[in-house]
N, C-alpha and C positions, 0 to 999 in steps of 0.2 A: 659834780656833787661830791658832800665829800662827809666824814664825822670826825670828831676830836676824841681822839683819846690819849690819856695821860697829856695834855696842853698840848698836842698834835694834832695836825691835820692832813688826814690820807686821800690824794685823788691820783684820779688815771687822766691821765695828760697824752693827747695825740700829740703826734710831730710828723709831719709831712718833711719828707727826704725824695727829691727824684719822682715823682710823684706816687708815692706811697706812703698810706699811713703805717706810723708806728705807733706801737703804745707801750706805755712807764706808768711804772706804781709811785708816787713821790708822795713824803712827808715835810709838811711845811710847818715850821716853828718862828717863834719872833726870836732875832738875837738882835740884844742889843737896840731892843724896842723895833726892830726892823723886820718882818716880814722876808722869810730866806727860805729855802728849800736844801730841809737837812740830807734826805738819803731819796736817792731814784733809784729804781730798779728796771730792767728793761725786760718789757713783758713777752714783744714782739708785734707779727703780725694778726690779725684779726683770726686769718686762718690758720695761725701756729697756736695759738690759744685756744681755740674750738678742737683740735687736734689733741693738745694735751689736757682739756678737759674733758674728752672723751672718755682717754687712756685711762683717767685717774677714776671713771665709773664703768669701765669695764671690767670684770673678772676674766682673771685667766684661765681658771678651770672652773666646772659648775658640775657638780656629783648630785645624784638623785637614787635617793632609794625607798624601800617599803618602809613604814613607819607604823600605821595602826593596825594593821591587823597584830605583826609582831609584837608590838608594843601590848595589846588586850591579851592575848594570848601568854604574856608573860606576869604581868600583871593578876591575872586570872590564876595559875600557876602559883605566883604568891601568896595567893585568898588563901587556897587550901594549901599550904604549904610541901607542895611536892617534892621539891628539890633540896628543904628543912626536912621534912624525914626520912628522905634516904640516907642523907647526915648522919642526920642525928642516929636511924639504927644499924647501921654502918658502922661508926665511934672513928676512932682516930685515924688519920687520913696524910697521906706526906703534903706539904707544899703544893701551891698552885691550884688548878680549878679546880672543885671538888668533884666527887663521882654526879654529886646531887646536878649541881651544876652542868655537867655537861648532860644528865638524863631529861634536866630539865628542858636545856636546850633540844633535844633530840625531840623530845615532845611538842615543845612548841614547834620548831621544824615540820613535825608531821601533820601540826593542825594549820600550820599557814600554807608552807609552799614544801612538799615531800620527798624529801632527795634523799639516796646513798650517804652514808659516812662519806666514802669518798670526794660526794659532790657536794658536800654539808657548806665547805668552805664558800663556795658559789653563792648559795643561800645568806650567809654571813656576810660577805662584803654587802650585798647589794639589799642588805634589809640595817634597819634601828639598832640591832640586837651586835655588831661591830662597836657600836657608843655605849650600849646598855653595857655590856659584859666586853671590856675591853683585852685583846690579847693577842699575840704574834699568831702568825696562821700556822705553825709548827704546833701549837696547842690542841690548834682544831683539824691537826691530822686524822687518818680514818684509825691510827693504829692507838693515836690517844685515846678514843671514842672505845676502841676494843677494849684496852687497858682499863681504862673504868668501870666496863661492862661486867671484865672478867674480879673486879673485887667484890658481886652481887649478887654472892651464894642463893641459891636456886631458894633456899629454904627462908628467904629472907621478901621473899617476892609478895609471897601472900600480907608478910606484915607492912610490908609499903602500903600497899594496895589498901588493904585496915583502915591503916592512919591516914591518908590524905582520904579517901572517901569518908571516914568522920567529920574528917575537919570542913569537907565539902558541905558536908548535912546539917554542921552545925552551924557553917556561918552563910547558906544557902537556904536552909528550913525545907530541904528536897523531901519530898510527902513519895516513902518508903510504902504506902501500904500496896496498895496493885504494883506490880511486877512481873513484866514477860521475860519469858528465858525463849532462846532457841541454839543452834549449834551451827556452824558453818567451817568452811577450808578455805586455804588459801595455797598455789602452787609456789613451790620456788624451784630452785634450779639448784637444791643439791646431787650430788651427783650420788647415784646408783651404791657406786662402792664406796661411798661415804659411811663409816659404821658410828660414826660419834654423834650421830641427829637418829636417834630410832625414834623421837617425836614424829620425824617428817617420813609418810610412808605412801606409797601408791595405794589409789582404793577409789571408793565413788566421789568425782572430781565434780563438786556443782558449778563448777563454771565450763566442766568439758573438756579439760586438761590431763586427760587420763595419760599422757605420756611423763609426766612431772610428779614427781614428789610431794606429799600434801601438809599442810600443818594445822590440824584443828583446834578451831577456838568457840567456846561456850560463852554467850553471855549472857547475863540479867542485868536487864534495862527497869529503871523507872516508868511508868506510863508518865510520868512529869517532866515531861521533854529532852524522853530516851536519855536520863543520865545515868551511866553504866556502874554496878553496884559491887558488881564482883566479877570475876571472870577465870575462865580455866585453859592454861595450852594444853591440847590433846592429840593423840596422833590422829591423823590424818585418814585412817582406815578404821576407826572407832566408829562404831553406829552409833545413830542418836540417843536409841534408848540406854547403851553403856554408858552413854556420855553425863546423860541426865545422872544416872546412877551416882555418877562418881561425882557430881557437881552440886546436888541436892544437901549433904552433908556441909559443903563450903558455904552454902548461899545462908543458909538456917545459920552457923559458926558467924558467917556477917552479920546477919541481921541482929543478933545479939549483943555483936561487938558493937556496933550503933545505937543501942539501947531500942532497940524493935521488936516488939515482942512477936514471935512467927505467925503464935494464931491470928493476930491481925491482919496479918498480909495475904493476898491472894495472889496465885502464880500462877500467870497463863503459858499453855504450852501447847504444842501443837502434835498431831496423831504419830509421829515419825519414834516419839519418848513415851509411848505405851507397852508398859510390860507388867504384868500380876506385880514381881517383884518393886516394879516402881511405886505405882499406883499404892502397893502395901506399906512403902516406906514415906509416903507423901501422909499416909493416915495417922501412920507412930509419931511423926514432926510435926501434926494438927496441925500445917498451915492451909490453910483454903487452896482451893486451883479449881482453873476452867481451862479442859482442855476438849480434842474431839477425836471424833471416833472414824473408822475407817468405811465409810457408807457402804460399800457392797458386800460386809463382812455383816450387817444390819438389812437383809431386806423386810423384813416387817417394818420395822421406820422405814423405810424406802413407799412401799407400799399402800402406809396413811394414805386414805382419799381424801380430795383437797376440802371437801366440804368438815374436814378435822382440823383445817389452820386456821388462824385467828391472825388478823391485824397486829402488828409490832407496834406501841406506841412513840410516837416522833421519829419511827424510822419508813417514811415512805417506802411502799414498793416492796416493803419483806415481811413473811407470814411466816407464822409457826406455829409447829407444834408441840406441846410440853406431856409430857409423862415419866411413868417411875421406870427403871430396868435397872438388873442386876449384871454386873459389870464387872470381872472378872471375880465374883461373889459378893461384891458387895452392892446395894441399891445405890444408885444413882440417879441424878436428877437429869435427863434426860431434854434438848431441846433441838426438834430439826426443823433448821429454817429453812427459806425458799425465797431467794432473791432475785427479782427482775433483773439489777444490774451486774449481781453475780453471773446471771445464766448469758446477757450478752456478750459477755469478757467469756465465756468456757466457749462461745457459738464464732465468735471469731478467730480464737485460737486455735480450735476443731475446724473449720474451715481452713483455715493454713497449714493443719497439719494433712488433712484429707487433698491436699493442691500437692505436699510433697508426696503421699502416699501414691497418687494416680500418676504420678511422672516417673515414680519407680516402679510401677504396674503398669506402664504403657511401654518404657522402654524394654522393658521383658519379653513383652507381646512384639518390639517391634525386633529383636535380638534371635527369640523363637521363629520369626517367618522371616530373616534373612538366612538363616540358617550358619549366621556367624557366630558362633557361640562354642566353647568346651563341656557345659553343662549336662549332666547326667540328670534323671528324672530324682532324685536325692539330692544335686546341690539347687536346683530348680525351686525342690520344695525350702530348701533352706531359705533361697534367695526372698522367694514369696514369706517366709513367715520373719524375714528381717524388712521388710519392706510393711506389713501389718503389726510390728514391735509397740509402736504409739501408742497411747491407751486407748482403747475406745474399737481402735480400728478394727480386732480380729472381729466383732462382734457386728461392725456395718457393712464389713465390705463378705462377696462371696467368690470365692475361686473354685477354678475347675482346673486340673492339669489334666491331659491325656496323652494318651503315647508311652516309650518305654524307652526306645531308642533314642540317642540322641539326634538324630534326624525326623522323628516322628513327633517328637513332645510337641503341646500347644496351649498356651495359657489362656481361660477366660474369665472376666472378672464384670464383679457390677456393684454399685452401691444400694444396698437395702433400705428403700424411704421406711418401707414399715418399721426395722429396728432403730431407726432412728427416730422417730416419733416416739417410739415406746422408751428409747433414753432418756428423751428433752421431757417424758411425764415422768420418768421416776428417778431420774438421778442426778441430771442436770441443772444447774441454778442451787443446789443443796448441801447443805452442813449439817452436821451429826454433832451438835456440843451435850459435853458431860460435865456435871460439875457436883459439890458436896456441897455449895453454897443453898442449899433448899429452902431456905424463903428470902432469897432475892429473888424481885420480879424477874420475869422472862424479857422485857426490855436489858435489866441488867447483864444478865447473864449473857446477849448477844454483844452488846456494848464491849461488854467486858474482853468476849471473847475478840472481835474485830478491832481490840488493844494491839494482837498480838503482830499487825504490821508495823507497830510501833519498832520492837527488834529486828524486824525484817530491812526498815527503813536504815536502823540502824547498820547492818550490815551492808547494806547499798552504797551508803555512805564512805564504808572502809574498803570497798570494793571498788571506788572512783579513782580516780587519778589526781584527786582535789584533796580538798581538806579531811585531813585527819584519815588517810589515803592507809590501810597497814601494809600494804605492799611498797617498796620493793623490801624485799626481804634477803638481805645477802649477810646472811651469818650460817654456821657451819656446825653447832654443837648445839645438841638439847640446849647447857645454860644459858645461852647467847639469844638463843630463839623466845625461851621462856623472857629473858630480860627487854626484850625487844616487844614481847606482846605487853609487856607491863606499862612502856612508857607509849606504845600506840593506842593502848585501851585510853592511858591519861587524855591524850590528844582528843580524842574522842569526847572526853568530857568536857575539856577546854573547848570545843568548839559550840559543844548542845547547852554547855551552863553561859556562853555569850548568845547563843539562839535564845535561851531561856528568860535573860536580862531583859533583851532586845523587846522580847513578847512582852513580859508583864510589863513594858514600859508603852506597851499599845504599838509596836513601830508594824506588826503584822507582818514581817519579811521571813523566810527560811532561813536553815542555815550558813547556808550556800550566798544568800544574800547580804546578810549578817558579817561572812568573812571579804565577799568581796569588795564592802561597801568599805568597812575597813583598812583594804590592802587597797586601795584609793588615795588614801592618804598618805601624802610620801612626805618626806623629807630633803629638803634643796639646800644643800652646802653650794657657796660660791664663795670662791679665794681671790683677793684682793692684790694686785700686787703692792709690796709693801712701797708706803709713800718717801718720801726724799729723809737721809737721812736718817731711818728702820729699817732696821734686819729682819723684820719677821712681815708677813703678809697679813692681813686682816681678813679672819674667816668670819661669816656671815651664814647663819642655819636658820631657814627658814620653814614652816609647812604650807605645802598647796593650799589652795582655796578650796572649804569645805563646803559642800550641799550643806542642804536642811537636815539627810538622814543623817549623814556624815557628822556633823556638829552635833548633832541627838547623841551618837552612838561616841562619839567623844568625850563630852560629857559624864554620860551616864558610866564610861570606864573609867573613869579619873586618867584620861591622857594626858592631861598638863601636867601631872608631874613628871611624865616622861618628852614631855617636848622639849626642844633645841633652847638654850638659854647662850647668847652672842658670848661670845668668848669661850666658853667651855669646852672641853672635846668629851669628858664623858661622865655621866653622873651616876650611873650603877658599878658597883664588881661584886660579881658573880651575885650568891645566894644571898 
């Protein structure tokens, strides 16, 4: 077979040699009105040809890394212009990447895959964000990362914060009016005789790390899928209610600077932030709140007989009761509910604590009748009233020591059915909410209040090991710390305003699913070696095959402006 081109004709022509075929490329032309064959090329054999048409469709190397999570994540980043105003209120800046830029990256970092400065670089090769933001790995050392950190006066933190949660709200339409605050810690691992972090202090450790250093952070969350509105770095041995204190002032300061007017807004918080003083400064800043009260500090509400609760509407299974009380002087709207599914989460967790309570009251009993023991009838009683510490427990269980000697002591103990029944009637499955909200229904008011796992989720979140992770935390100075909660709180956003997308577009998935569905889609470099006679090899950027979600969630980020175009190596720098 054969085709003409330019008055030519090209065929592959066998020739049998010894008995083997060969093959030739020849071009036949007429010269001379005669039919001649101008140029042969010799091709080989069957299997040398198969051989080097392999060659010429295999790649030599084939690189694969993350693509869309980073890629939404930075994109996202963009909307609200985080890494444009730390620029931009920063002002002039030397050469090379900017502060914004690398906060930015740090941010995104913390909402796709969370690593140290030091380990940042690891993250970078092996994600999009090497093509997005193109730069020698000397840039994205851990000590360039400090450098930047260190040009972002402490005093400058709150106004980042301002401006990209405006610009969040304005090009998001995030519905500021309900609002949960709560407070939480995180350990790190500075050291003891570190005097330049008195942020980071020893104190009550909620995750139980009472050996470590603490760094407290306040947050308020939207109930509009937990997007974080403000936020405070605190020390780490600050109580809730200081914390509220000091935080209350910032949040009202935000909400203004967002065009929100406070009395509109309702802020949920929970009993740990009750003090006269607070409570009094929530009423001078008219913003609404529903918060609750300390049940056994209330036993008249404890008390109600049940024939005083009423049906919650649309809320299966929980009954309340409403009335007026005066509440650190002032009346209060008053609502205690009673939850079936509340009381079986308090009845299995009280079971497990009552499993660890008898295995430290049995092995006492069995310590006491070997008579291997140092215990005096004082550390006995000590042991016993650390072993009844739980809540609940001094009050079920009953002990007996007798004896004086340390040879004669003897422990007896037994769990009280009766005080337990008389708990699960008056205090178990219940909540004490208060609020100034006085004529929203008592549906609302419970609604409102069962908002407030909304920041709890939130902190769950930063408390993983996953996206938008605040830990690890390896910085060493107040400034460092505060800058560091600035771009993890970002992260944070970054991840609940693609959770947020994801939803109103109907996908139904978490956050969690959201990023991972995301960080699925990778990107496949494969390098060519260059063909005969080119110097240079021919790269080929490809993305995986995407599901249904995957292509939804593509989509809906605009990732084709960030996808692989054949031949290019990089189409963003920096901000």
């Amino acid at each position: 077979m054969g085709s003409t081109l330019g008055g030519a004709m090209t065929a592959l022509v066998k020739k049998v040699k010894g008995g083997r075929a060969y093959w030739y490329a020849t071009d036949s032309a007429r010269v001379n009105g005669q039919p001649r064959v101008v140029r042969q090329r010799y091709l080989g054999t069957v299997e040398s040809i198969e051989a080097a048409f392999d060659a010429a469709f295999e790649p030599e190397s084939i690189d694969v890394v993350e693509f869309g999570a980073t890629a939404a994540m930075w994109a996202l980043a963009g909307r609200i212009n985080f890494g444009l105003w730390v620029d931009a209120l920063l002002g002039s800046q030397a050469t090379g990447l900017s502060v914004g830029t690398y906060l930015q990256a740090a941010a995104v970092n913390r909402a796709v895959k969370p690593r140290s400065k030091r380990g940042f670089i690891t993250y970078y090769d092996r994600s999009v964000l090497a093509r997005l933001v193109p730069a020698p790995p000397q840039a994205w050392a851990s000590q360039r990362f400090w450098d930047a950190m260190d040009l972002v006066d402490v005093s400058l933190v709150e106004r980042i914060e301002e401006a990209y949660v405006k610009s969040a709200m304005d090009e998001f339409g995030i519905d500021a009016k309900a609002l949960v605050y709560d407070a939480t810690n995180f350990h790190t691992y500075i050291s003891s005789t570190n005097g330049k972090a008195p942020v980071a202090q020893r104190g009550h450790a909620k995750n139980k790390r009472f050996d470590l250093r603490l760094v407290g952070l306040a947050l308020a969350c939207s109930t509009d899928h937990r997007i974080p509105l403000a936020h405070i770095s605190t020390a780490g041995n600050d109580p809730d209610s200081k914390v509220f204190a000091s935080s209350l002032p910032r949040l009202l300061s935000r909400l203004e600077a967002v065009g929100v007017d406070p009395a509109s807004v309702t802020v949920v918080f929970d009993k740990g932030n009750n003090s006269e003083a607070n409570l009094k400064a929530v009423n001078v800043a008219a913003i609404g709140f529903v918060g609750s009260l300390v049940p056994t500090q209330h036993q008249d509400l404890l008390g109600v007989p049940d024939e005083e609760y009423q049906d919650v509407e649309d809320l299966p299974g929980v009954v309340a009761y409403r009335a007026t009380k005066r509440i650190y002087g002032v009346a209060r709207t008053i609502v205690v509910t009673r939850s079936e599914s509340f009381l079986a989460k308090q009845l299995v967790g009280l079971a497990q604590t009552r499993g660890r309570v008898e295995v430290a009251l049995a092995e006492l009993v069995r310590l006491l009748a070997g008579g291997r023991h140092k215990m005096d009838r004082q550390k006995l009683e000590t042991r016993v009233k650390e072993a009844l510490a739980p809540r609940w427990m001094r009050r079920l269980y009953r002990t007996e020591i007798t004896g004086e000697a340390r040879d004669d002591l003897a422990l007896s103990w037994s769990f009280d059915e009766e005080a337990f029944e008389q708990l699960k009637a008056t205090e178990l499955g219940k909540r004490i909410i208060f609020t100034d909200r006085d004529a929203w229904s008592t549906r609302q008011i419970v609604v409102a209040y069962r908002s407030q796992w909304e920041v709890e989720a939130a902190f769950r979140q930063m408390k993983s090991h996953e996206h938008a992770a605040f830990r690890p935390i390896h910085h060493w100075t107040d400034q460092k710390i505060r800058v560091h909660a600035l771009y993890g709180v970002a992260s944070l956003m970054l991840v609940n305003l693609a959770w947020r997308e994801a939803d109103k577009a109907g996908m139904g998935l978490s956050p969690n699913e959201v990023m991972e569905a995301l960080a699925a889609i990778q990107e496949v470099t494969l390098i060519y070696p260059p063909a005969k006679g080119q110097g240079k090899p021919r790269i080929l950027r490809k993305l995986t095959t995407m599901d249904s979600a995957q292509r939804d969630l593509f989509e809906l980020f605009g990732l084709d402006a960030f996808a692989p175009r054949e031949g290019t190596t990089a189409k963003w720098s920096g901000i």
